[in-house]
N, C-alpha and C positions, 0 to 999 in steps of 0.2 A: 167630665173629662173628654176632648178630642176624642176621635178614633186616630188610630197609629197610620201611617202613609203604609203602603202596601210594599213597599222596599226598606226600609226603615225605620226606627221607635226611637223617642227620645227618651231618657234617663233624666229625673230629677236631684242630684245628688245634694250633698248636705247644702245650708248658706253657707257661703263662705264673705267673708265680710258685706253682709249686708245684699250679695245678691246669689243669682242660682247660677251653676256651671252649665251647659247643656254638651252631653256628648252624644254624637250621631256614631252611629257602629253601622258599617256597611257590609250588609250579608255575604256579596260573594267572598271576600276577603276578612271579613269578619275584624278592621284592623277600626280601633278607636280614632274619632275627628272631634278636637274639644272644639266646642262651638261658641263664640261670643252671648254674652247674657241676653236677655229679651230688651229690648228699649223700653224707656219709661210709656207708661203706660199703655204699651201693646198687653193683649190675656196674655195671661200665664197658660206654661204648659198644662198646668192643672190648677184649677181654680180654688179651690180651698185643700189646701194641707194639711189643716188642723182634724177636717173630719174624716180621715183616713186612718184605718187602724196602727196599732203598734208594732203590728209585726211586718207592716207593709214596709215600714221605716225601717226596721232592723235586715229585712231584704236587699233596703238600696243599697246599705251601706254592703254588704258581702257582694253582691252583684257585680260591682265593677272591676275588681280582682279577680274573680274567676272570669267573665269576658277578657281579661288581660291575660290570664292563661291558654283561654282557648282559641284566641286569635293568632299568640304565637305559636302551639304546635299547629293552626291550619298553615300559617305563611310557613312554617318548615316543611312542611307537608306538601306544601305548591312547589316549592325552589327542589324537593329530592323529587316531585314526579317529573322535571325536566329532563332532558335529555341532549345529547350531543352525540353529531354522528361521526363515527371515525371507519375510515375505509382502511382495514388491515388487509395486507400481504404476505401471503406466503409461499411455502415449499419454494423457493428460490434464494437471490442471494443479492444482500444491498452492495449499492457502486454507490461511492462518492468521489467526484471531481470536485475544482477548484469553486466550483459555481454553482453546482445541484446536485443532488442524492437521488440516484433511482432502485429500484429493484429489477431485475431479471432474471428467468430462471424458465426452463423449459415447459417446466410442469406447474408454472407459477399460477398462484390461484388469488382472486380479486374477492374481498366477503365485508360487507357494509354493517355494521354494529353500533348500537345505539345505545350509548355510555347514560349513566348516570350524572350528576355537576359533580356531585358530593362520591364519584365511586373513589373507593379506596386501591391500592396495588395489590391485593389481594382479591378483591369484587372483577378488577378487569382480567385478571390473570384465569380467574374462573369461567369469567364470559368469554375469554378465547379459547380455553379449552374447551366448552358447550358448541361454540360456532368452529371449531376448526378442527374440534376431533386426535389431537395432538395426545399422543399419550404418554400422560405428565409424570408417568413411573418410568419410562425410559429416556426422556428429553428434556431437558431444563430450556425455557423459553428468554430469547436475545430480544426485547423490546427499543426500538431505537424510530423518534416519532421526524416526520419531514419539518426542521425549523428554520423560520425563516430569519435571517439576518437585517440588522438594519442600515447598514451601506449597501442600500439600490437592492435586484431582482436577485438574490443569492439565498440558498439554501444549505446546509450541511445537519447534519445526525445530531440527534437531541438523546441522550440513553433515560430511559424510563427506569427505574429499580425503586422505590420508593414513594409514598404516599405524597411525597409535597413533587416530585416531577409529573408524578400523573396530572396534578392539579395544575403545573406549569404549561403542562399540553393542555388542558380544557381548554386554563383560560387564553390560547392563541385563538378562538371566534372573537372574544371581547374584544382582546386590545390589537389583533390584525383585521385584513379583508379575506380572512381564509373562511372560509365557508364550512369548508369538510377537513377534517386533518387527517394525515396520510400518516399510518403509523406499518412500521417495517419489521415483521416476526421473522428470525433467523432462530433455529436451535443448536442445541447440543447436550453429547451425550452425558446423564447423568453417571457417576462414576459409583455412584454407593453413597446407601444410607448410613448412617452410625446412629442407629436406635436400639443397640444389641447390649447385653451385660457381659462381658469381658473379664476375666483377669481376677478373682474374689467378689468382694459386694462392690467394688468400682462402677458405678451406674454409668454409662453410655449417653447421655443425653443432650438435648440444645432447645435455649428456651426461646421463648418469642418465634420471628420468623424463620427458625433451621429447619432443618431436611429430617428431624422427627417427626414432629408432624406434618411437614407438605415439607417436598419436593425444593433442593434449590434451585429456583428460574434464570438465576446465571443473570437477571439484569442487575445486580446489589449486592452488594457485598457479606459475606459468610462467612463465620469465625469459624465454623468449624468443617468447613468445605476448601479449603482453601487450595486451588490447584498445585502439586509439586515437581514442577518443570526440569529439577535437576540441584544437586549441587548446590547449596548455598558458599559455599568455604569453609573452613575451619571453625568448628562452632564453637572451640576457645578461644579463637580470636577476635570472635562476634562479642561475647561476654567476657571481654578483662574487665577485671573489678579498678576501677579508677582509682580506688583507696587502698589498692595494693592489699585487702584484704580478702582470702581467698577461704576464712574458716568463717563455719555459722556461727550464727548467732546466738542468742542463748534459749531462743524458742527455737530453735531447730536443730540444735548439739545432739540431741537421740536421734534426731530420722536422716543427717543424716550418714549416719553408720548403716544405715537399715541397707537388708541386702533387694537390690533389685536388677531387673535381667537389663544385660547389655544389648544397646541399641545395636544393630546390624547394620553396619557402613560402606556400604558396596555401591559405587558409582555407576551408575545406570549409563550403559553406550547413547550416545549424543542421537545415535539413527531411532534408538527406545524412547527416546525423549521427542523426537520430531512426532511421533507417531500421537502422544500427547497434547501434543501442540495441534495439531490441525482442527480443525472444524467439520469433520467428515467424517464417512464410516466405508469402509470394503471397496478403499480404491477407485470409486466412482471419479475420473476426474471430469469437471464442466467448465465450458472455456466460455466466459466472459465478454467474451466481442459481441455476440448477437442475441438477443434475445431468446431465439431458438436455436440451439447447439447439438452438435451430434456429438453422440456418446456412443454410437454404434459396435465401436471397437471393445467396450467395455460390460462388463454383467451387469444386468438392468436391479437395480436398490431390491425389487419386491420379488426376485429370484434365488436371494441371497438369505441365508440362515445365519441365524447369532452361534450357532456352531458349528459350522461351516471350517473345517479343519484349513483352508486355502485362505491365509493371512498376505496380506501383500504392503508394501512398503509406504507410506503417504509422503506424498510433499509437505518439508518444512512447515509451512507456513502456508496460505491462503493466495499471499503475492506468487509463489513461485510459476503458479500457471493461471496468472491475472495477467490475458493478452488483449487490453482494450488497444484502441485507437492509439499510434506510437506516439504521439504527441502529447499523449496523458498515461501511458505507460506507467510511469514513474509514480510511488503512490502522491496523493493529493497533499497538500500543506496540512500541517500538523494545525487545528482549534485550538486554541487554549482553552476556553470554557468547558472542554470535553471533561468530568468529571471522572478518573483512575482512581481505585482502593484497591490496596491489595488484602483484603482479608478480612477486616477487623469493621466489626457495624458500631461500635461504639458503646457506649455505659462500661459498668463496672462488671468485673469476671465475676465468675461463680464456680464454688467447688464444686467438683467433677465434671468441668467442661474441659470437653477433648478437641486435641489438635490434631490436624496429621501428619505432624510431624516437630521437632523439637524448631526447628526455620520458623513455621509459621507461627508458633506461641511463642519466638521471638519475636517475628514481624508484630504481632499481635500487641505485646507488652512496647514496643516501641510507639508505635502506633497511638495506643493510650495514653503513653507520656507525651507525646506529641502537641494532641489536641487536650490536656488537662494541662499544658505547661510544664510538666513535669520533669525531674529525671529521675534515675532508679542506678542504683549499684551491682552490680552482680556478687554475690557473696559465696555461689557455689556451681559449676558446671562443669559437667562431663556429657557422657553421651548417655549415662543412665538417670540425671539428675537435671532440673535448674531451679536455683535458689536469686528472687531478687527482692531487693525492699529500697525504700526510698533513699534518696541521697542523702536530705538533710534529718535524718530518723533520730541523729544523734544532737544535732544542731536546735531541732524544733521538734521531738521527741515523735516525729511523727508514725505512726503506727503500720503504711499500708508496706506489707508483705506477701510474697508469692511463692510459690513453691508448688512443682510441678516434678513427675516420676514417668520415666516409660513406662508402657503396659508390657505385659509380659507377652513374649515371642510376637512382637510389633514394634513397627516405628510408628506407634500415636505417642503424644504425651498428654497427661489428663491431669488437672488440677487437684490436689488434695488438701491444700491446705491456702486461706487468701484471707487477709484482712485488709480491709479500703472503707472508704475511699481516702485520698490525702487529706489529711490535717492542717499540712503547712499552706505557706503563704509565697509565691515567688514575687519578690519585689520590685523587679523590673525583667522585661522579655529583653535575651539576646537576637540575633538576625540569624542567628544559627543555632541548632539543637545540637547536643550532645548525642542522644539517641539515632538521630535521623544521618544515619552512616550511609558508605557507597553501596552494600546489601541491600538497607531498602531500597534506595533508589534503584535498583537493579531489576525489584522486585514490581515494584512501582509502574518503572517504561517497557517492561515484557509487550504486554498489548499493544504500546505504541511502536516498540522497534520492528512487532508481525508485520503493522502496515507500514511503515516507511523505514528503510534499513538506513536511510542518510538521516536521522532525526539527529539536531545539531548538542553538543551541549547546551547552547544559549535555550533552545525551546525546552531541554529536561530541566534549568533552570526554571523557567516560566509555569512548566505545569505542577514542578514541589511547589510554585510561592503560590498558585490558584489554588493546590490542593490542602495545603498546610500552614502554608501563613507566613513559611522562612525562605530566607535567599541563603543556599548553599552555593558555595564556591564553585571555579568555572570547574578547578581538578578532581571535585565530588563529584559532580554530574559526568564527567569524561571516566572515570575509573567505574562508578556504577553505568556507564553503555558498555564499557570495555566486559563486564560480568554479566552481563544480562544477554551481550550474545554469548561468552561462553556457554551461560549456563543455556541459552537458547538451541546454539548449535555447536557445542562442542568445543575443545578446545585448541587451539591454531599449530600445537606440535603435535600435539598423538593426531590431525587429521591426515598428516601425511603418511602416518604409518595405517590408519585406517584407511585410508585413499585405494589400497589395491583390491581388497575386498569391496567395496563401493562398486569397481569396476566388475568384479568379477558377479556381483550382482545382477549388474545392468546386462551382462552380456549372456545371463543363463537366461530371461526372461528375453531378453533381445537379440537373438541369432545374426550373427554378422556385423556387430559393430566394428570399429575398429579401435582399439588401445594398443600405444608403442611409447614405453618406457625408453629411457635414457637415465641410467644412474654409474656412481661412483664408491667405488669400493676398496680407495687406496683408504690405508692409513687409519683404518676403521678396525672396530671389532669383528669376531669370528657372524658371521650370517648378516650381518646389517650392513645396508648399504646408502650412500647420502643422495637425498633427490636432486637431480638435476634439470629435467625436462620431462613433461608426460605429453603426449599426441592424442586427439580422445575423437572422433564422427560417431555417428547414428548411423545404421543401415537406412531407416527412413530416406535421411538427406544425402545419402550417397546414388538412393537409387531415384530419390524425385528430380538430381541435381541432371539429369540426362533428358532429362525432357524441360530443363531451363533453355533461356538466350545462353550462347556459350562466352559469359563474363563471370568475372570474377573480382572481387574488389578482396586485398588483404591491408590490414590495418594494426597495431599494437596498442594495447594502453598499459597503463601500472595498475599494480596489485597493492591496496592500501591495508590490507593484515596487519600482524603480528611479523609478518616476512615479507622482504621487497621481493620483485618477482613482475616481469610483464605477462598479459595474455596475450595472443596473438589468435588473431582471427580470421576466417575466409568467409567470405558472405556471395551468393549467386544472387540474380534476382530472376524473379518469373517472368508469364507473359502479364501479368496485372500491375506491373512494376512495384511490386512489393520485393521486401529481402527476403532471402533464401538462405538461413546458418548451414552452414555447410560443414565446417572443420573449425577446431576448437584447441589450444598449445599452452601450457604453463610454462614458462620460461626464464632462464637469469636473468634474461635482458634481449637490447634489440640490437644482435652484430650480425655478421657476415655468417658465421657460425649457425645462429640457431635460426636466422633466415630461411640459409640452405636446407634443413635439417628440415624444419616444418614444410615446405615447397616439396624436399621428395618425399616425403610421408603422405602427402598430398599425391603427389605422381604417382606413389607407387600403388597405394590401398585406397585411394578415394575415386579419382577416375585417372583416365588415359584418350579422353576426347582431344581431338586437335584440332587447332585453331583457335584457343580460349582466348579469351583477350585479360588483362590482368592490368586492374588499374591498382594504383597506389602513390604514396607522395613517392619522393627523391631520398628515401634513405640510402648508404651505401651498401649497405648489407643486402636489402631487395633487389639493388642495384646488379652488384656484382652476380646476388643468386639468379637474377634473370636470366644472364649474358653467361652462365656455364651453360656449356654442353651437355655435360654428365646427367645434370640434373634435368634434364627433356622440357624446359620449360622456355629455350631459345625457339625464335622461328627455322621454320615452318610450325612447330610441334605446339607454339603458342604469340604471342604478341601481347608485349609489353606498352602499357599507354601510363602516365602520368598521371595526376587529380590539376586542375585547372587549379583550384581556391591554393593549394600548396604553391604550383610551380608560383602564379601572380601573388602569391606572399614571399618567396624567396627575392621575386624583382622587383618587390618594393624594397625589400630592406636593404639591397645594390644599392637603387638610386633611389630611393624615397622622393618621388615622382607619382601624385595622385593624376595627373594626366596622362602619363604613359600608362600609367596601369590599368585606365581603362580602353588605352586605345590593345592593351595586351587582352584585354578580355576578350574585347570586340575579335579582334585578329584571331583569336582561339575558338569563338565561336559562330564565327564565320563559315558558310554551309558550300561556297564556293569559292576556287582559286582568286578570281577576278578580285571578292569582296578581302579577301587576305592580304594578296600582292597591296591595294587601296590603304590597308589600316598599318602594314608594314613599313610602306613609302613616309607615311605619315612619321611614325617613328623614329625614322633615319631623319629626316629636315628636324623634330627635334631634338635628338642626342643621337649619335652616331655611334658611341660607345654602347647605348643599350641596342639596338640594331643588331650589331655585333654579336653581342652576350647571347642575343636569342638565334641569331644566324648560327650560333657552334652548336647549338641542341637541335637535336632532327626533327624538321619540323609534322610527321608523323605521329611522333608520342608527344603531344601534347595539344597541335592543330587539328579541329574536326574536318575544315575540307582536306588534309594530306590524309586522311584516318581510313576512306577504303570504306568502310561500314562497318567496322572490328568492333567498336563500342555502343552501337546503338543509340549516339547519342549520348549517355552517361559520360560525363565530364569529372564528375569529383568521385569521391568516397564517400559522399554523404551514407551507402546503405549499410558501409560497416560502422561510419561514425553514428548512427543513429543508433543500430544496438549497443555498442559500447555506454548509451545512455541509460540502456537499457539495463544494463546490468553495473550502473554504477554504485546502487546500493550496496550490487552482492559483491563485488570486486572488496570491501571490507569485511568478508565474509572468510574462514577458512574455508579452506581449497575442499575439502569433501560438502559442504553447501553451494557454492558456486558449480561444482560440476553436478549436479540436484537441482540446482536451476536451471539450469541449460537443458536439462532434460523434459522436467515439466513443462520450461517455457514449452519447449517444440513442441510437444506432446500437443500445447493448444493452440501454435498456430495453425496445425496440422490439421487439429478436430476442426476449426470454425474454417479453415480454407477449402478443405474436404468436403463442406458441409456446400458452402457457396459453390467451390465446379461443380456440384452434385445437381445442385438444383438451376443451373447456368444449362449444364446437357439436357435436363427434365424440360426443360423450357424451348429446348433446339433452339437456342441462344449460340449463335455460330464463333464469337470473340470473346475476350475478358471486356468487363465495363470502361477499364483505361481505355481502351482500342476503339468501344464503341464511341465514346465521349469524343475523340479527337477525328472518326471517322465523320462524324455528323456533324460538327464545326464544319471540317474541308468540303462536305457534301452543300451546305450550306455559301461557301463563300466559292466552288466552285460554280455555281449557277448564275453567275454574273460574270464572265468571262466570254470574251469571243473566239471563235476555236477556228483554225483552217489546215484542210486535210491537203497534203501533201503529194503520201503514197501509201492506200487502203489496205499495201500488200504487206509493207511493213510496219504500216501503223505508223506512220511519221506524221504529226502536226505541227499549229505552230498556234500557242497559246499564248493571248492576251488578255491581262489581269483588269482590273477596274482603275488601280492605277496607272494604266499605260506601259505596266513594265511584261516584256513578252519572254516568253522562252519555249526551247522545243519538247519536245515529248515523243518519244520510242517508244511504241507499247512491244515493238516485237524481243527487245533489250531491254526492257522493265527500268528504263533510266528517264528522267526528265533533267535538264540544264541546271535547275533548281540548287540539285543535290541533295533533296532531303528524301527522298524516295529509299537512293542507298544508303544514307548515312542511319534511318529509324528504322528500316524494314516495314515502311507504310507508304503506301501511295500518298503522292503530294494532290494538293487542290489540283492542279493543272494535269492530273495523270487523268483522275476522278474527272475532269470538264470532257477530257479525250474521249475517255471509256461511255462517256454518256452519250457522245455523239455519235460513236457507231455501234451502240448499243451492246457495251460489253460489259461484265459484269466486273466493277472494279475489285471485288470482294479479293480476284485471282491474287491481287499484286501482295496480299498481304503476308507477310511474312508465317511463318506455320507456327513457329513459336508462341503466335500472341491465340493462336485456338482458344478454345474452350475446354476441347479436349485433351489438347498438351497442358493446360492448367489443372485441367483436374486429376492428370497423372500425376503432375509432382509432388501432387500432395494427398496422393492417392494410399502411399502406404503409413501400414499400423505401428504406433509404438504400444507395447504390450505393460501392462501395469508389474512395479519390480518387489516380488515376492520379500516375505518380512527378513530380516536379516538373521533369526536365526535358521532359516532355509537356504542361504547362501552358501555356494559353496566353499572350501578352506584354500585360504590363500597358504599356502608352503614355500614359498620365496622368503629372500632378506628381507630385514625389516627396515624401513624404508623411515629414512630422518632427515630433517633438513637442515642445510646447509648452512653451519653456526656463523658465519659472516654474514649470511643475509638478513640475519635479524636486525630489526631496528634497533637503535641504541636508545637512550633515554628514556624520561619520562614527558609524558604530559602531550599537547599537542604534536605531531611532526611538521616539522618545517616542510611547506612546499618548494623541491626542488624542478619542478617543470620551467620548463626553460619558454617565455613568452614570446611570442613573435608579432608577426605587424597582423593575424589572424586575429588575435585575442583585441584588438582597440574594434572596438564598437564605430560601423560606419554613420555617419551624420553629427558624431559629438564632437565640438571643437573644441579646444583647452581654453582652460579658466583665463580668464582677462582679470586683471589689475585693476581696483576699479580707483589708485590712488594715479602710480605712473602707466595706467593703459596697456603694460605689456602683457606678454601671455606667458605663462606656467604658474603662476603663484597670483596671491591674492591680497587684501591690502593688511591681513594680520602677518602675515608671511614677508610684505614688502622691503625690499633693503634700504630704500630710500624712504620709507615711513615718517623718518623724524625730521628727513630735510624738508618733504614737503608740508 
């Protein structure tokens, strides 16, 4: 016999027709290679066979089966010692935009871990508590991995809770070019186990992956954790028995007479319910905008005791003091892929599993019938009881029955009695479930409504048919967002009666705010009185708004509630040209009346600076309240300017003239008389009547070269119309959430603006970065000028540009010809070319407002965190209701009655062509002449 190759041994196995197989087994892998037979007349692997003994034979034959054994556990054994690296994040907090996901977080911590292929959600849940030290009795872990999209360089949040997403993240090395996968840990607090025995021999318990044995990690769904945010509705009207039958059945006729305790129905205040909702602990709040954020104002997390008698108030929601970048403000587009459960992991119940509460072992049982095609009847409920069993039980004799009892002095309810699974047969799927009502759905977009308060019905349609398989109607998904904020934040009539207490909140923790009612108490009961108007500032922005530019932008939008109602707003802005909220108004509407009304409340408790300048469009009401006297808002004591994009949308829809209107731009923003007088004359050659129209308006409130230097510049309203972006979500919010926003908001514009003059002064950084940016342009383009001095005494030259165009320069009158000097409160290029020639330091000419220092004043002071609501003080006033006219009428969508203008048509798009008779507004399905031609 050969010797065996030294990596290798061949195997003679049986003949099989007449010739031998050869398999090669190769060591490191130990993995069988059938080999082709020997050629005719090449030696055999072993030369005689016959003289080899019997038991050598009976060897070969076991031999190759156990090699077949032990080859597979080594290749299982190779693929589990693989690894994969994942770069987790923590102690901070994930941002998603339109385009990528990141984390941020002050104390944010970067840690590299090296997965298993094969790890299960259990195995990684371990290995990040080993690697991160998270302590998984007080925190349930948010797993959310960076996944990348397949239209182009876009990312959004992948949520990890289960064994097959873990493996969905693995495998993005395979099938992308991602190298390392970026996974995002956020926490939250665990609220309690239910491992307890309760109530008689009732056992306590939850099998598989619940919070008896480990902890729920909050990325996955938990039947018996389920959070309860508030208020489901009427829990008789959740379970009407469809068969109008409302007595047991004949296995459940004794229990149920059986006596059991009554559930306790006391509706938890909407402020006790927000405190639920947040994702935080002891008022910490961290603003979003920067990576590194000051918190300074607030008690540091590791100071702070779990019983720590000083409870204080949280924001809503997580948006409410989410102040990125205003242009993404608004939360991000709703995924559809994003996988929502509200509760329920799946398979069949089990007696004595407990709910926490009788909602959830609703949600629960729905749930189930859902994804088994099911439906069920309700045959018995109250608030101490629920009996269901299946629909067709009578039809197809099917057996699955439910039955569940409160535990005693609790709102759990615990299974006692289940037979399943279904028997029957559904013979065809509807597009809609019976079970899958406006509750769940309610229950359902909770998570989604936190981050995006405008989430439309069409996408809560999208993510039930992603999540469940059916297309519910447009008025399901609108009636379950209508219940999921209530149940989120309260409900839109009692928040005005809680609205005074809110205030009185804010103002024991906040000293010097200002709040000024306006109510109505004809024709009413004894103490109650009907809302009309409330007036609401922060001392913050009263006292940063004195070290702003003296402008003022006011603005109005609607309130899209349960109640019509506009808000009206005052916005300043800094020296970094950022907005400044300044004053805040609920209101009936936008007249002459509550104008005035907001304007003195403004004069009277917010400032009394003079000279403000007040931009705003052409309402009558603004109108009229500028031009009284009484109200101190006529010149001297302020100046009234116009919004440029308003007035040239009023003169387009005159004369609907795209040429005039932009010689109307030009002319408005126009820095000099000469370049005005030029664009005006033009005007008049072509219509004479629009000439006119704009000749009867003082060309002051509206023209920057007549403007003196009152605006800075600032032409439209854009800083109040951009907030009103801002809070377009909440504006569908009752009035005690909206005024909650507005607070948190500021709270973080404050921190992160705070945070920048802080280290702007640290730096002996002399301007805000706007100031610097436009200073270093003109220093740039002032170096190619020719300069000629005059008189050294006054500082008179005479500046020539690159262009050839010249003008003169005062330094001893800080004026240039230009005009842009006075109209920005910044030295123009040709001030800067002067200042350099006779070595003077242009820095002087800068307006004081754009400092560093007057920047870091305005946002220098603290808003203090607002104590828990039952530390509030008692409001003792009437009780405060609104206004039964103002409510909306109907059901279903509301009609939008916004009145369009020539603003709203999109510049550059031209109307549809005909593509039959070539004309314009209609198309060739639409065409009238279709059939002649």
């Amino acid at each position: 016999m050969p010797a065996f190759p030294p990596t290798a041994f061949e195997l003679i196995q049986m003949p099989v027709s007449g010739t031998a197989a050869i398999t090669r087994l190769y060591p490191p892998l130990g993995l069988p290679l059938l080999l082709p037979p020997p050629a005719a007349g090449s030696p055999a692997p072993l030369q005689n066979s016959a003289s080899a003994p019997a038991w050598f034979f009976f060897f070969l034959l076991l031999f190759p089966p156990l090699l077949l054994v032990i080859a597979s556990f080594r290749v299982r054994s190779i693929m589990t010692d693989a690894t994969i690296s994942v770069i987790c994040y923590y102690n901070g907090q994930m941002l998603r935009s339109k385009t990528d996901v990141t984390y941020e977080g002050r104390k944010a911590v970067i840690a590299p871990i090296d997965i298993p292929v094969e790890c299960t959600f259990e195995e990684l849940i371990s290995l990040i508590h080993l690697r991160t030290n998270i302590d998984k009795r007080r925190f349930k872990l948010l797993l959310n991995c960076k996944y990348p999209l397949s239209n182009g360089n876009r990312f959004q949040p992948f949520p990890i809770w289960d064994d097959s997403s873990v493996q969905r993240m693995l495998n993005l090395v395979n099938s992308t070019a991602i190298d390392e996968i970026e996974l995002f840990i956020e926490v939250d607090r665990v609220k309690g186990l239910l491992n307890q025995s309760v109530g008689g021999d009732v056992d306590f318990f939850v099998r598989d992956n619940h919070n008896a044995a480990h902890p729920d990690y909050g990325c996955g769904p938990s039947r018996s954790q389920v959070p309860n945010f508030g208020p489901h509705g009427d829990d008789d009207d959740d379970c009407n028995d469809e068969e109008g039958n409302n007595d047991c059945d004949e296995d459940f006729d004794d229990e149920c007479n059986e006596d059991a305790d009554v559930e306790v129905d006391e509706h938890a205040s909407p402020f006790t319910n927000f405190n639920q909702i947040l994702e935080n602990e002891h008022g910490i709040y961290v603003s979003t905008q920067a990576p590194s954020c000051d918190v300074s104002n607030h008690l540091d997390d590791e100071t702070l005791d779990e019983s720590s008698p000083v409870n204080y108030h949280l924001p809503p929601t997580p948006q409410f003091q989410h102040v990125e970048n205003l242009d993404n403000a608004v939360a991000s587009a709703w995924t559809p892929w994003v996988q929502h459960t509200s509760g329920y992991s799946g398979g069949e119940f089990v007696i004595g599993e407990v709910f926490n509460s009788k909602s959830d072992l609703q949600d629960a049982a729905k749930i189930y019938s859902i994804k088994s095609h099911q439906e069920f009847i309700v045959v018995a409920s109250s608030k101490k009881l629920l009996v269901l069993r299946c629909k067709k039980a009578e039809e197809c004799n099917c057996p699955w029955k439910l039955r569940a009892m409160v535990v005693k002095d609790t709102s759990l309810f615990v299974i006692n009695k289940y037979t399943g699974p279904h028997t029957c047969v559904n013979p065809c799927l509807n597009r809609d479930h019976h079970q899958l009502d406006s509750n769940l759905v309610a229950t359902h977009i909770k998570s989604l409504l936190k981050a995006q308060f405008t989430l439309t019905p069409a996408a809560i349609q999208a993510s039930v048919m992603e999540t469940w398989g059916y297309q519910i109607s447009y008025k399901k998904a609108l009636d379950g967002k209508h219940k999921a904020l209530r149940q989120l934040f309260g409900d839109f009539s009692q928040s005005y009666t809680e609205l005074p207490r809110l205030f009185l909140g804010i103002e024991q923790s906040n000293p010097g705010c200002v709040v000024i009612w306006k109510t109505c108490e004809i024709n009413m009961p004894p103490n109650t009185a009907v809302f009309q108007r409330v007036f609401w500032s922060f001392k913050p922005s009263i006292e940063g708004f004195e070290h702003c530019r003296p402008i003022m932008s006011i603005d109005g939008t609607h309130l899209y509630g349960k109640y019509r109602g506009k808000l009206l707003i005052a916005m300043g802005c800094d020296g970094n040209n950022q907005l400044f909220p300044l004053a805040f108004a609920i209101t009936e509407g936008e007249n002459t009346d509550s104008w005035g009304w907001f304007l003195a409340c403004i004069r009277n408790t917010v400032t009394k600076r003079m000279g403000i300048c007040v931009i705003s469009d052409r309402h009558p009401g603004i109108m009229a309240a500028m031009s009284d006297p009484h109200l101190g808002w006529a010149a001297p004591s302020a100046y009234h300017r116009i919004c440029m994009r308003h007035f040239a949308s009023n003169f387009m829809t005159r004369f609907k003239d795209k040429v005039l209107k932009n010689l109307l731009c030009r002319a408005a923003l126009a820095t000099t008389v000469r370049k005005f007088n030029k664009h005006m004359n033009t005007i008049g050659r072509i219509n004479s009547e629009a000439l006119q129209w704009l000749q009867a308006i003082p060309f002051h409130i509206w023209a920057l070269s007549h403007d003196e230097g009152r605006r800075y510049g600032l032409m439209t309203t854009n800083i109040s119309e951009v907030f009103n972006s801002v809070l377009k979500g909440a504006r569908s919010l009752p009035v005690t959430a909206l005024v909650q926003l507005t607070f948190f908001r500021l709270n973080g514009y404050f921190v992160a603006r705070r945070e920048l003059g802080g280290n702007r002064l640290a730096s002996d950084e002399q301007f805000t970065p706007y100031v610097d940016a436009l200073l270093q342009g003109r220093v740039v383009k002032a170096g190619s000028m020719e300069i000629v001095l005059y008189d050294h005494v006054k500082g008179l030259f005479h500046v020539k540009s690159r262009r050839g165009r010249t003008n003169r320069v005062n330094l001893h009158e800080k004026n240039c010809t230009c005009g842009k000097t006075l109209i920005y409160g910044l030295p123009c290029s040709h001030m800067i070319a002067a200042c350099q020639h006779r070595c003077v330091d242009f820095r002087l000419f800068v307006d004081a407002h754009y400092s560093t220092r007057s920047y870091y004043e305005t946002w220098a002071s603290l808003f203090h965190p607002i104590l828990n609501e039952d530390e509030w003080p008692l409001y003792d006033g009437p009780t405060i209701v609104p206004l039964a006219s103002m409510q909306r009428m109907g059901t279903g969508r509301p009609r939008s009655r916004r009145l369009h203008t020539e603003m709203d048509n999109r510049e550059g798009i031209t109307s549809i062509t005909c593509g039959l008779c070539k004309q314009l507004g209609h198309n060739r399905r639409s065409c009238k002449n279709r059939n002649q031609l």
